[in-house]
C-alpha positions, 0 to 999 in steps of 0.5 A, spaced: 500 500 500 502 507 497 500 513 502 502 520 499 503 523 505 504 532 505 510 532 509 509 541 509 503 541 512 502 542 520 504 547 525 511 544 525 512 541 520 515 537 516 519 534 523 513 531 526 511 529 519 516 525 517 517 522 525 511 519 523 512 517 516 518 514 519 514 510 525 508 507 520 513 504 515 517 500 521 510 499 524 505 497 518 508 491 514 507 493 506 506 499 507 510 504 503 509 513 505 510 517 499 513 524 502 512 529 498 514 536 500 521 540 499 526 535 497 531 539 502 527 539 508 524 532 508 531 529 506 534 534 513 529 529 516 530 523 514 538 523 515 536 524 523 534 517 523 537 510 522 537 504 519 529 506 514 527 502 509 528 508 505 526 504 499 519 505 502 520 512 504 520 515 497 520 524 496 517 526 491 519 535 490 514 540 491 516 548 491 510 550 495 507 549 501 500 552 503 498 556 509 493 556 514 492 563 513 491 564 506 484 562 501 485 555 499 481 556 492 486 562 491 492 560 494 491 552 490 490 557 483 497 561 485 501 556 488 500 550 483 507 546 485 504 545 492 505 539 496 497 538 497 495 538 490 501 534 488 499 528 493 492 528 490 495 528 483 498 521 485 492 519 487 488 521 481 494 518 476 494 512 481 501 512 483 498 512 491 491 509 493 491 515 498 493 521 501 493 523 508 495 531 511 495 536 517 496 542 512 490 547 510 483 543 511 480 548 506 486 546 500 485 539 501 478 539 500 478 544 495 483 540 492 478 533 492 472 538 489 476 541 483 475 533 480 469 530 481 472 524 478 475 523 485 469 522 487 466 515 488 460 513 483 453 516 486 457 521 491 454 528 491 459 531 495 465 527 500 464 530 507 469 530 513 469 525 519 470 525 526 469 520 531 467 522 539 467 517 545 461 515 547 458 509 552 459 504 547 464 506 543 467 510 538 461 514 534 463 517 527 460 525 526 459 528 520 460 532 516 465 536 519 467 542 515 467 539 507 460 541 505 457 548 509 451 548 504 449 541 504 443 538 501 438 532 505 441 527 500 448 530 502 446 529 509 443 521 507 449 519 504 453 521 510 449 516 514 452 510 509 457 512 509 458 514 516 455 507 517 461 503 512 467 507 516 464 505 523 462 497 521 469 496 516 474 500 520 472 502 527 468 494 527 462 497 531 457 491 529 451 493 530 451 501 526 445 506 529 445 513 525 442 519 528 440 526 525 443 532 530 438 537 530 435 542 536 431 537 539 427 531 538 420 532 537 417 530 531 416 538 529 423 541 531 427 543 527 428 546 520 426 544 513 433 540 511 433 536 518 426 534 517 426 532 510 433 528 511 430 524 516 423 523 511 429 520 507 432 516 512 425 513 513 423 511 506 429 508 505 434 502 506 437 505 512 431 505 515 432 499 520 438 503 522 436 510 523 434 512 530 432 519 529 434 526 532 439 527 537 441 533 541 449 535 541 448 531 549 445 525 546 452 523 541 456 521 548 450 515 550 453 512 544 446 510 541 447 512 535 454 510 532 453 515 526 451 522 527 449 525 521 448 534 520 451 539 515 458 541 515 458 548 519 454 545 525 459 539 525 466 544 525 463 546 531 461 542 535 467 538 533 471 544 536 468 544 541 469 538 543 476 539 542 476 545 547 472 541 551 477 535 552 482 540 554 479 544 558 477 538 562 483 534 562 488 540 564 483 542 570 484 535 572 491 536 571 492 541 575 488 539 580 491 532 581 498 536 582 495 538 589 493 532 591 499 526 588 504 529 594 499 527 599 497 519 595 505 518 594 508 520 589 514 514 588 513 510 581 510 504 586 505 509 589 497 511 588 499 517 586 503 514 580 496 510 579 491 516 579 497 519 573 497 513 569 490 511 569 489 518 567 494 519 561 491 512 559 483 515 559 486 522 555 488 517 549 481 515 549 479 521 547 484 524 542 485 525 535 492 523 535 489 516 537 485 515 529 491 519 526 485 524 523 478 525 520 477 521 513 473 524 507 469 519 505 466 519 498 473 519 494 476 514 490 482 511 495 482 514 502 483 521 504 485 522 512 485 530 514 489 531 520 490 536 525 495 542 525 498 540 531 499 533 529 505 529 532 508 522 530 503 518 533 498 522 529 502 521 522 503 514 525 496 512 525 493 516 520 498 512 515 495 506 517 488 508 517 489 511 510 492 504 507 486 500 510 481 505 508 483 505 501 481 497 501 477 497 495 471 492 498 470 498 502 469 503 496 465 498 493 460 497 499 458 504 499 456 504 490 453 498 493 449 502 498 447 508 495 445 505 488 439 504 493 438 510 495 430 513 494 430 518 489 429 525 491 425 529 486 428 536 483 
């Protein structure tokens, strides 16, 4: 399996980046990381490490790099010699089966929208995922920031494909999808959630539909996919992010006064309470999935954090090369080649 990988995008990059690279080819048998980005630096960062299997950690140049900062529609047409729009042209000539960054979330969705021939047969529109703990498990969110103007058969179609990820990549056995709404009454609601869950209800997917959720109800784990349009869902995910922060470095803090008086030692209860700690913080981070995939595309694509570090890159690596089975991709034409027909 080949992974173009954007070795300039993040907030540190490309040091990180490759570390990530690095750690992903040692770990994932087969698994080649296709590097691109300015052959100087990522070169500067493969020579601190020893002994790689440079055949499967190949550079391919790009001169330019996108900012966080800067348009990504302007900034794509200007800078044409880019390490985003460079890993998806591998992906398109079909030199990789997927692409995975941590540089301009906008540059790198634009660049998927500009080739409808990337999509998969019946997508309107790929959506980003998320994935929050619940309860029960892992729960898949989307979208999350691909599609501000979405349409109720954008919405349905994140419901399958949401449903394909969850089952085939995060093993969920039994998939439940959930509409994000303002409330779960019959009438709440505006007309783009209320003729989404019409579609939902006449549909294949009808089985497993639970209706509306509240941003509270994502954490029972009732439902294993939540589904809404992309500004809500890049608000909530944010949020969200903020909130595990917020939440983990208040407990941190805390348990600083309180470990002198448990025990400190390597041995003491002190020691336990900071291990259990650090041990449930891994749960609830992004670093754990490596990032969120765009779903609707042909191969895999994993957007990841600004701030990701080695692990990050690590893991979205080997979560990319595993989304771009082709199996997968054929079970979501599969399933939405039997989507109800929506009129005009």
């Amino acid at each position: 399996m080949r992974v173009a990988l954007d070795a300039m995008g993040g907030d540190h990059a490309p040091g990180p980046i490759v570390d990530g690279a690095v750690h992903a080819v040692r770990d994932v048998p087969g698994l080649t990381v296709v590097l691109v980005g300015r052959t100087d630096a990522v070169e500067a960062e493969l020579a601190r490490h020893d002994g790689l299997p440079r055949d499967r950690l190949p550079v391919v140049h790009a001169a330019e790099v996108i900012g966080m900062d800067e348009k990504p529609v302007d900034a794509l047409r200007k800078k044409r010699d880019n390490s985003i729009s460079k890993c998806w042209g591998l992906l398109a000539a079909g030199e990789v089966r997927a692409v995975v960054s941590a540089g301009s979330t906008g540059a790198m969705v634009a660049s998927a929208l500009f080739n409808a021939k990337m999509f998969l047969p019946g997508v309107r529109r790929p959506g980003i995922a998320a994935i929050f703990p619940s309860r029960r498990g892992p729960v898949v969110i989307l979208d999350v920031g691909a599609n501000m103007n979405a349409k109720p058969e954008d919405l349905y179609q994140y419901g399958v494909m949401g449903g394909v990820f969850a089952e085939q990549i995060l093993g969920v056995k039994e998939v439940t999808i959930g509409l994000l709404n303002v409330g779960s009454e019959e009438d709440k609601g505006n007309e783009l959630v209320r003729s989404t869950r019409d579609l939902f209800r006449n549909s294949p997917m009808a089985g497993r539909f639970v209706g509306y959720l509240e941003g509270r109800d994502i954490y029972d784990g009732n439902a294993r996919v939540v589904v809404c349009e992309g500004f809500t869902g890049n608000v909530l995910l944010k949020a969200g992010e903020g909130a595990v922060e917020f939440l983990f470095g208040a407990i941190k803090e805390e348990l600083g006064k309180l470990i002198p008086q448990l025990g400190g030692g390597a041995s003491g209860a002190g020691a336990k309470v900071v291990g259990t700690l650090r041990e449930l913080k891994a749960r609830y981070e992004y670093e754990e999935y490596g990032g969120g995939p765009l779903l609707g595309i042909r191969g895999a694509c994993l957007i990841c954090h600004g701030s990701s570090g080695a692990r990050a890159i690590k893991n979205a690596c080997r979560v990319a090369g595993t989304l771009a089975d082709d199996r997968i991709s054929q079970m979501i034409i599969d399933q939405l080649a039997q989507a109800p027909k929506v009129e005009g």
